[in-house]
N, C-alpha and C positions, 0 to 999 in steps of 0.2 A: 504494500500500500504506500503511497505518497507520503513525505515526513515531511512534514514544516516546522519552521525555524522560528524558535522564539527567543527574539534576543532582549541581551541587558542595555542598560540603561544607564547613564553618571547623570547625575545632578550637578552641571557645569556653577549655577547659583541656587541657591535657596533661600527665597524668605519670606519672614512672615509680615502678611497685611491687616491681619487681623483675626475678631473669632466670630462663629458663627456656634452658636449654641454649645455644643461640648467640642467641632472642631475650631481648627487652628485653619482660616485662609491663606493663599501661599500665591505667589510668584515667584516660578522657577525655571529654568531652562533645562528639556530633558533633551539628553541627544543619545542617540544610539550608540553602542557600542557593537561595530560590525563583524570583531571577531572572539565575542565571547557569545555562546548561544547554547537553550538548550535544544533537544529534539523529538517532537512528538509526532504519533503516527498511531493509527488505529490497526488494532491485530483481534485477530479470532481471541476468542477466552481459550485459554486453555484446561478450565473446569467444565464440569459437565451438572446434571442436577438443580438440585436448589440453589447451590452456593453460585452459580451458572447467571441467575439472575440477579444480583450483587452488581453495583458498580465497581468499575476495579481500576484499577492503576498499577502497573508495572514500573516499579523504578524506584529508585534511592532518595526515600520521604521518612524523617524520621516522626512525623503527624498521622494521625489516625486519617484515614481515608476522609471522613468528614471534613476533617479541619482542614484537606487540601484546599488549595484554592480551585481548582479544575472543578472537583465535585461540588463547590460553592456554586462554579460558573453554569455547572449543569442545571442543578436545582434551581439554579435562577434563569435558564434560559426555557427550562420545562416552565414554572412559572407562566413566564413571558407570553409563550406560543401554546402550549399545551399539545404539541406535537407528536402523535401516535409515533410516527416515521425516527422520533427521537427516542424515547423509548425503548423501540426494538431495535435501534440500534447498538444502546446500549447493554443491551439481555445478550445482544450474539458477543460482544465488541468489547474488546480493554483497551483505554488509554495507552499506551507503552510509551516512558520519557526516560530521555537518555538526556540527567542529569550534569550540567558544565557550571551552570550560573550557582553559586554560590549561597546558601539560605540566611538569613538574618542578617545581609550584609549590605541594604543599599541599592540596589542594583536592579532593582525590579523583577526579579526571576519568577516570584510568586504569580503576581498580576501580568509580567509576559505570559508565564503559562493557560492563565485563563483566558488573556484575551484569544491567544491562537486557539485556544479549542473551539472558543464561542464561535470564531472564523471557521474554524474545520467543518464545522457543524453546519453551520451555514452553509457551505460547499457540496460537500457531499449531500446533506440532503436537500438541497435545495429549498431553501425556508426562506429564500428573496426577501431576507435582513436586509436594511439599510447600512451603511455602518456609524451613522450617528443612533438608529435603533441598539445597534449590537452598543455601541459605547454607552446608553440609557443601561441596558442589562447587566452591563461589565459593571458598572457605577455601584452596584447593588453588592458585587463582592469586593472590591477596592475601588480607592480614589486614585491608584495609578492605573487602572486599567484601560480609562480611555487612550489613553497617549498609545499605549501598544495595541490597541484598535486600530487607530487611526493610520498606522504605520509611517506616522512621518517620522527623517532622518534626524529632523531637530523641531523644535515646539516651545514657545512659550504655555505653561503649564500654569493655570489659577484657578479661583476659587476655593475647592474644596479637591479642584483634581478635575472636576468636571470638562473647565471651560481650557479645550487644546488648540492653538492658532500654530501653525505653520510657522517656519522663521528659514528664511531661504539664507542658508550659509555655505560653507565650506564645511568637509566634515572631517573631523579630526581623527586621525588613531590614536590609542591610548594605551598606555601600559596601566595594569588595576593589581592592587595585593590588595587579599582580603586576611584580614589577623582571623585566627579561632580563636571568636569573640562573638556572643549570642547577643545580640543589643535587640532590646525592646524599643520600638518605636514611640508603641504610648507612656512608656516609662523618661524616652528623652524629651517627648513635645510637655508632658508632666513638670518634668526640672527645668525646661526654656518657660515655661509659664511662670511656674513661680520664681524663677530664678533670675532668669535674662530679658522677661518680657519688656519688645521694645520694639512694636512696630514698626515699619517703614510708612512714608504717607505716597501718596499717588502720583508727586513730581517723583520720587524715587526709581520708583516703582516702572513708572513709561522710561526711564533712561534707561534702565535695566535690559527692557522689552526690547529695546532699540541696539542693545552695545553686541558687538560679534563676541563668540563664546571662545574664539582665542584669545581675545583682548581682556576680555574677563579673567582668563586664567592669567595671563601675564603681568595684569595691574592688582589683581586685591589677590590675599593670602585665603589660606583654608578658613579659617575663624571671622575676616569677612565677605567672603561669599557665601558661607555655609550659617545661617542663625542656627544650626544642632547640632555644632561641633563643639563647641564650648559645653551646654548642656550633657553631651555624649562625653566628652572628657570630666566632667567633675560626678557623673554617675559611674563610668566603667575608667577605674584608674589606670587599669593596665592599657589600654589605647596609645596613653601617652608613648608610651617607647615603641611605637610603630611609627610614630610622626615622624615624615623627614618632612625637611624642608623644600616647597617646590611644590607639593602636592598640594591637594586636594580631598575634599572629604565626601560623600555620596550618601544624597539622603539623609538618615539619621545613621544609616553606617552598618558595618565598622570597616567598609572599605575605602581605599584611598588610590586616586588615581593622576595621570600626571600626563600629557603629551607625548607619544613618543617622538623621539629626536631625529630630526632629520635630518642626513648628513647628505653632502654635495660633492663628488668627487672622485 
């Protein structure tokens, strides 16, 4: 069967604009990362019986099937359509994902994986999704998942995640170290609240919108492009001795990423 590619993601800036009931509003620039990906692809089940009709997933999750995000994406795309053809496809059919992008680290691997199933699904069975529909769906299991809907290479990324606008650039490669380091997202937006809360206002915020994502990386340091780097270093101590200098921090983390170097000659 066909495997499609779901790739990571750096958060070139992060920041916050303010809250919206228990979230945190954000402007940020996501841009793809085009040679870190995982791989998903639909395969026969290999059980037979009761256990036959199970949603399943193949691949290296240390989450209970539920808590995947994929199975989130199902349950909310069954929701959505109520699509018999969905269903049985997944009574014959396992997910099978061949694991690269890194978990709790930044990077979007989670919400890559959901949006591409929502896409798979839409494909195969033909459910003539919009993909501003499929990103309404996707919304329902994360706030990054539109952006990996949408498939653009670069994005200014706000609200709540919802609202993804295109940003025609150049696209960078990167070199990315992830430390094994489990970081909680709502445990660092938690400590930048009470900690570092300190909006940006809406002239900020348009220059930001406007600035190229290498210029970014070359004028402000990790701590200011990143409002959860601070927060992430004064919750998870050990972070610190992964910082070099130069990089970059993704998300709320714990990965850190940096241009690679292009040499002439």
């Amino acid at each position: 069967m066909k495997v499609y590619k779901a790739y990571a993601k750096v958060n070139i800036f992060l920041k916050i604009t303010g809250q919206r009931d228990n979230y945190h509003e954000i402007i940020s620039r996501f841009m793809r990362v085009n040679s870190l990906y995982d791989e998903l692809s639909f395969v026969a089940k290999e059980e037979s019986g009761d256990r036959a009709s199970d949603f399943k997933i193949y691949g290296n999750f240390a989450c209970e099937t539920k808590q995947n995000t994929i199975y989130k994406a199902y349950f909310a795309l069954k929701q959505a359509t109520s699509a018999e053809s969905l269903e049985k496809l997944m009574r014959t059919h396992a997910v099978h994902v061949k694991k690269s992008i890194p978990a709790f680290a930044g990077l979007g691997g989670g919400s890559s994986d959901a949006a591409t199933y929502l896409k798979m699904c839409n494909e195969v069975l033909h459910l003539g999704l919009s993909l501003n529909e499929l990103a309404r769906i996707g919304l329902k299991v994360g706030a990054d998942v539109p952006f990996f809907i949408y498939g653009y290479s670069s994005a200014n990324v706000s609200g709540v995640g919802e609202v993804v606008e295109a940003f025609d650039e150049e696209i960078l490669d990167f070199e990315v170290f992830t430390p094994d380091l489990k970081i909680s997202t709502p445990k660092v937006y938690q400590i930048y609240r009470e900690n570092f809360y300190a909006p940006i206002d809406g002239f900020q915020t348009n220059e930001l919108k406007k600035t190229l994502s290498k210029d970014i990386l070359n004028n402000m340091s990790a701590s200011e492009a990143n409002d959860l780097f601070k927060p992430a270093l004064q919750e998870y101590k050990d972070l610190k001795q992964y910082y070099r200098y130069g990089w970059h921090f993704s998300g709320s983390g714990s990965s850190f990423f940096k241009r690679k170097e292009v040499y002439n000659g």
